[in-house]
Every structure is written in C-alpha cells, then in structure tokens.
N, C-alpha and C positions, 0 to 999 in steps of 0.2 A: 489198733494202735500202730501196728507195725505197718500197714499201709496208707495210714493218715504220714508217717513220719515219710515214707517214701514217696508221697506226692506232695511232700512242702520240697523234699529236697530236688523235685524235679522243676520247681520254681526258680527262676535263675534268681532271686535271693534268698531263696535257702541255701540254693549249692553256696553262695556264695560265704552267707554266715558260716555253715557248715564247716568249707575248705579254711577260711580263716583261724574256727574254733582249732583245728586240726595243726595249721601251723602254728599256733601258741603252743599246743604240746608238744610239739617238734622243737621248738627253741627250750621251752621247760626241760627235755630231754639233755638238747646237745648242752645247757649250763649245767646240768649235774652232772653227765657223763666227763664233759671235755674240760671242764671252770673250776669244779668244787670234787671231781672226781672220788664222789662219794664219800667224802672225808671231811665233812663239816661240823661245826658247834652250832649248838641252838643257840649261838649270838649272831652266827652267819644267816640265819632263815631269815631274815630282814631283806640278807643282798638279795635271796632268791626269792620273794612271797611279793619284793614290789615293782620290779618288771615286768610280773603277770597280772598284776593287777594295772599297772599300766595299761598291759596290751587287754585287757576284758575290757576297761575304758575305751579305749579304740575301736576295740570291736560292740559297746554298746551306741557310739557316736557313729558309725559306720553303719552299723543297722539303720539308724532314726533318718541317714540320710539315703542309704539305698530305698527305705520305704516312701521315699517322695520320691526319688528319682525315675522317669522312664525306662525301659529296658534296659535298651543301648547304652544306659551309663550304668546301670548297676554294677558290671564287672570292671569298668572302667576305675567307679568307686571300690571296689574290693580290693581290687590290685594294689591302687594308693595305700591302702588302710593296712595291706600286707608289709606294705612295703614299710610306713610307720612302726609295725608292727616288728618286724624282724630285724628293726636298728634299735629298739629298744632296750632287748639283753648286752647288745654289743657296745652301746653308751656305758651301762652299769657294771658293765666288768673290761674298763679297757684293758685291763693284763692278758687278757686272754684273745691269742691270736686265731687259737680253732674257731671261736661262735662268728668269722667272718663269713664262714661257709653259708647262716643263716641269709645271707644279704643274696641271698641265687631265689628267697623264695617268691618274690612279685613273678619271676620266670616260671616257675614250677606254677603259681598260683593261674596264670596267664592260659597253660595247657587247658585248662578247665571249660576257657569261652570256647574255643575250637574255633578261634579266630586269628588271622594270621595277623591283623594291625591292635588287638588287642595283645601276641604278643611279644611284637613291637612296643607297646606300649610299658609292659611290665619289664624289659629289658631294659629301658628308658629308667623306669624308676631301680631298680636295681643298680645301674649305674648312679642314680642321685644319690644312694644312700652311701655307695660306697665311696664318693666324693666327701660328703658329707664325714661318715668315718673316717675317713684320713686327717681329714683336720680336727679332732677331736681324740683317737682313739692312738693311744700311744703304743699299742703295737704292731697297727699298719705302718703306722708313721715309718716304725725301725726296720720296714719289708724295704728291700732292696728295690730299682726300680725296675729291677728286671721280676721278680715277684709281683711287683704289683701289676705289670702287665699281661704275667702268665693267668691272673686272677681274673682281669680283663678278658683274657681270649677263652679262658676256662668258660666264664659267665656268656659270651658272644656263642660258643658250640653248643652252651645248653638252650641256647635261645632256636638256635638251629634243630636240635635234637628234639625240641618242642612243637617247631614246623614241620617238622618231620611225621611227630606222631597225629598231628592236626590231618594233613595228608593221607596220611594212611587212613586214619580215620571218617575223613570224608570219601574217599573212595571205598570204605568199608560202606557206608550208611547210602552211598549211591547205587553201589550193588545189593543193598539189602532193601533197598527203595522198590530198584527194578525187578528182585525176584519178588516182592509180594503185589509188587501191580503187577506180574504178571499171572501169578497165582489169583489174586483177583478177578482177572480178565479171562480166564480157564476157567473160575469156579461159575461165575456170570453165564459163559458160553457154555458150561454144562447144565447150568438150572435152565438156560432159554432153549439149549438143544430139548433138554426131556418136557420141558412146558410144551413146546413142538408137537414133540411126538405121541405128548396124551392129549392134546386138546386140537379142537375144527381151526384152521384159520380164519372163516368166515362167520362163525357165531362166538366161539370161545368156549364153546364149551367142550366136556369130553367129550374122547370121539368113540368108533365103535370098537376099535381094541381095548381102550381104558373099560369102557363099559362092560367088554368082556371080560378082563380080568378082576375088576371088582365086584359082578354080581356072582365068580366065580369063589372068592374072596368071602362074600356075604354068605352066599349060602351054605358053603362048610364050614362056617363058624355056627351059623343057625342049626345045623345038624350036632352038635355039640353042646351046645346053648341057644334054645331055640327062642325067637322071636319073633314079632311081626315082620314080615316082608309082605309089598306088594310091586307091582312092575304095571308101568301106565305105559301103552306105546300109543303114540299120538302121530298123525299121520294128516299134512294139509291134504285139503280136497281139492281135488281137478287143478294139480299145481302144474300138469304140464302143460294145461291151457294158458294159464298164467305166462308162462315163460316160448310159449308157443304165439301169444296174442300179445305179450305187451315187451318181450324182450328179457335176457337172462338176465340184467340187470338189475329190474324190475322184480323180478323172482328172488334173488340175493338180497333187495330191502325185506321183503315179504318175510325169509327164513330169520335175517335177524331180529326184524321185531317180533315175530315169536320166540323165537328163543329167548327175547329177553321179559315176554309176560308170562313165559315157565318159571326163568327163576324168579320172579318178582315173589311170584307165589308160593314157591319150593321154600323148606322149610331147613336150615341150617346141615340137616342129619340125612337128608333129600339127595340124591345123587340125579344129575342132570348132562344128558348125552346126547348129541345129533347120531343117532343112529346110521343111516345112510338118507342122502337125497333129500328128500321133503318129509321126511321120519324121526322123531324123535323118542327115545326113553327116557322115563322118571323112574327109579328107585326110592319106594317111600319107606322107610323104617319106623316103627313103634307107633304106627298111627292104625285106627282102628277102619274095618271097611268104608262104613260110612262118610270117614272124616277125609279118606281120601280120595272118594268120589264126589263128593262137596269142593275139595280145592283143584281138582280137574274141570269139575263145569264150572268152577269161578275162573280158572284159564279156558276154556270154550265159550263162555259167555264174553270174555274182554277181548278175545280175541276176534268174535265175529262180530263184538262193535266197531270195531277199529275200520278205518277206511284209508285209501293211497291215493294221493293225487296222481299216481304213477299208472295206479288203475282205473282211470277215469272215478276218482272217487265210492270206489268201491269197496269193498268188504272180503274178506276170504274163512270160511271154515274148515276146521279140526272134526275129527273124527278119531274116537279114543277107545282101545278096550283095556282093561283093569283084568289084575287077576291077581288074588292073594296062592301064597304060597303054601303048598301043604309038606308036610314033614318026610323025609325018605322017598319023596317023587320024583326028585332029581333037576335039575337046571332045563334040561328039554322040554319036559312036560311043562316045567312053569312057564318059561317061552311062548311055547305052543299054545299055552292055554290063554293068553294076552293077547297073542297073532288071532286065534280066532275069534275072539271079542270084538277085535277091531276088524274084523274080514267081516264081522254082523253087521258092525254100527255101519262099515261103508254098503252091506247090500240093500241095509233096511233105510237106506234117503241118506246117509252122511249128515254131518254136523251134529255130531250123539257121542253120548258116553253109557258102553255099553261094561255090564261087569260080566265075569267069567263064571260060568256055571258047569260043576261035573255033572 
C-alpha cells in the first residue's frame, strides 16, 4: 500500500493533488490559529467547515481537469487551483489581516515543478489574488501603501528563494545523474573486463584458467558430496595442416564452428572450454558413462559432416578421450587419464571417441 501510494505521488498529478490537499490544511491551520485563535462557538464552525469545503470543491474540479490535461499543464493547472484555493479563507474572513500570508502559496506550490517559468507563473498568480484581495478584503484595504508593497517584495524574494532552491536542486540531480552513469559505466567495464578474462576472444567460451579453476572448484565439492563427473578433451585433427594449407584464418572459422556444435550439444550444467590451440574441454556433471559418450560422438559425427568452402569443401575431424572421475584420485589423475584416451583415439586413426580405462 505504502508503495502503491508513493508511485501515484511520483506522478506529476498526484504530487500535484497531494501538494494542494496539503495546502488546504495549511490555510485550515493559519484560520484557527491566526482568525478564531482557538476561541470559537459551535455557531462559528460554519465560518470555518465552509471554506474547506470550498477549497475540497476546487481541488475535486482541479483533479477532473489535471486528468485530461497533458503533463506540461498539470502543474500549470495546480498552481491556478492553489491559487483559487488560498483566496478562499481570505474572502471568508476579511477581518483577519494574518490569513494574507496564505496568498505566498501558488509560490510555495510552484517549487514542486522544479521549473523556473512555472515559477514565474505561480508568482503571477499570487500577485492576482492579492489584487483581487485588496479590492474585496477590508484589511488589506486599511494596509498602508508602503505595507502593501513590503508584501509585494516579501512575495517577489520568495519567488527568488524558490529559484534558488529549483537551482540547487538541479545541480544536485545533475551530479547525482553523473555519479551513477558513472558508477554504471565502472560497473559495465568491470563485468566486461572479468567476461575478458574468463572467456577465449575467438570462440567465447571459457578459456583455460576458467577451466582450471572451476574443475578445481568441482572436484572438491565432489570430495565432499560426491557426484558424477566426467572431463571430454577433444582435440581437431591435423589442424596445423589446416592453418599451414589454407591460412590462419581459415583455421579461426574452423575453431568457431566447433565450438559452437560443442555447445549446441552441451547440456545447461555442461561446462565448455577452449583449452589451448585446437583443444577443447567439456565438463559433464550428473550424466551417466554412456550418455556422455553418445553426446560426444553426436558432436564428432556433426562435426565431421560439416564442410568449408574455405577448405575446398572439405570436412575436418575431432578426436576425443572421455574419463569419469574416481573419488580421492585427485585432479591430476583425472586429467591424465582424459589426456591419454585421447593420445589413443589420435594413435589408433583419429576421428574417435575413445573412453578411459584403469
């Protein structure tokens, strides 16, 4: 509720009802304080219960018209409706010289737009009212002319003292603008510097630091809570022929279209790494032997369909060893024992997915 209320009033007319609701109790105040100075009969609540009702009238016709009006005149409209508003007590009790004070509130109301010709505009109407009062209210009338102009330049400094805090205020909101873009633009260059530093430029995937600290990561959680792990190092074949016969460029298509029919296949919980060179790792988790020597040769099969116009239409294969991990063997061993699966598949012909055997 309490955040429903505080995003009507960030609507420039809620603030605007809002601020109006606000100065009807401000003038409710200064008539009992300064008019009836707490000293009234329950025959006098009439003078006081129908000026507020007045001004709730104003301010219910003020509403019906801010909600048709486009932005730029909402506060425009509020200010008038203030300004109606705060000649109303000063109509119903011309004896009373203090409730002139009320006639400053289109001013006061005006700080709210943080607009310097809005206000201009509310000083505008401030002065109409108290035009208006003087020919009406018989104890302007009996203010001296020199009063009446101190009340003039009194009303002109707070119209100043309102540009004043508009000022402030916008050089507050421009330096609070600048520090969170720049906070922004820090937070950005530090998510892109560390995206950098854990992943390849040329595939996108992680590189071989990431991969080392996360299989590092992996498997002392597994020692603890132990799981599936298995580790796929995948390795193109005869790729320096590749980059020897048809150019490095040529080789750089080749890496990324593999890399990108790794992860096609990889599986959300799958970690995927360019190890070095023409080398890749998979990290498979909670998948059983089987299932992830099946989505290995489904990346060794798509892969050695695939052809480059770059290679006279040719083809290129993968050569894979797989090794599950066994418990309290340590990070080396389960390495090693991937490295030499795949040190088989390339002796035994290449283009193979070979698994690790103790």
């Amino acid at each position: 509720m309490f955040r429903q209320y505080v995003k009507r009033l960030r609507e420039p007319s809620g603030r605007v009802l809002e601020c109006m609701l606000f100065f009807i109790v401000i003038d409710l105040v200064f008539t009992i304080i300064f008019d009836l100075n707490f000293h009234y009969k329950w025959t006098q609540n009439l003078l006081l219960t129908v000026p507020v009702w007045l001004q709730l009238l104003v301010l219910l016709i003020t509403k019906t018209v801010v909600d048709k009006f486009p932005s730029p005149l909402k506060y425009c409209t509020g200010i008038a409706g203030t300004a109606v508003i705060s000649i109303i007590p000063v109509l119903a009790h011309p004896e009373s010289s203090t409730l002139v004070l009320t006639l400053a509130s289109p001013i006061l109301f005006s700080a709210f737009s943080f607009e310097y010709k809005k206000i201009a505009f509310g000083y505008a109407c401030s002065m109409i009212t108290l035009i208006i009062s003087y020919g009406y209210v018989d104890s302007i009338q009996r203010l001296q002319a020199r009063d009446l102009l101190l009340l003039m330049v009194l009303h002109f400094f707070l119209t100043l003292l309102m540009c004043s805090i508009v000022q402030y205020n916008r050089l507050l909101m421009n330096h609070l603008e600048k520090s969170l873009k720049n906070n922004e633009q820090l937070m950005i260059q530090n998510v892109m510097m560390e995206y950098l530093n854990k992943t390849d430029p040329l595939t996108g995937l992680y590189n071989h630091m990431t991969f080392q600290e996360y299989l590092d990561k992996l498997i002392g959680h597994s020692e603890s809570n132990p799981f599936r792990i298995h580790l796929a190092l995948i390795d193109v074949d005869d790729f320096k022929g590749v980059n020897d016969t048809y150019g490095h460029r040529a080789g750089d298509i080749v890496l990324k279209n593999v890399s990108t029919i790794i992860q096609k296949h990889a599986g959300p919980n799958d970690f995927v790494a360019r190890y070095g060179g023409e080398e890749f790792a998979v990290i498979f988790t909670e998948k059983k032997t089987a299932a992830v020597f099946a989505t290995v040769e489904s990346i060794r099969r798509e892969i050695s369909a695939h052809t480059y116009e770059r290679l006279n239409n040719s083809a290129v294969t993968i050569s894979t060893g797989i090794n599950k991990y066994q418990q309290s063997k340590g990070k080396e061993n389960f390495f090693q024992g991937a490295d030499t699966a795949l040190y088989t598949a390339k002796r035994t012909g290449k283009n193979k997915t070979v698994l690790h055997s103790e």
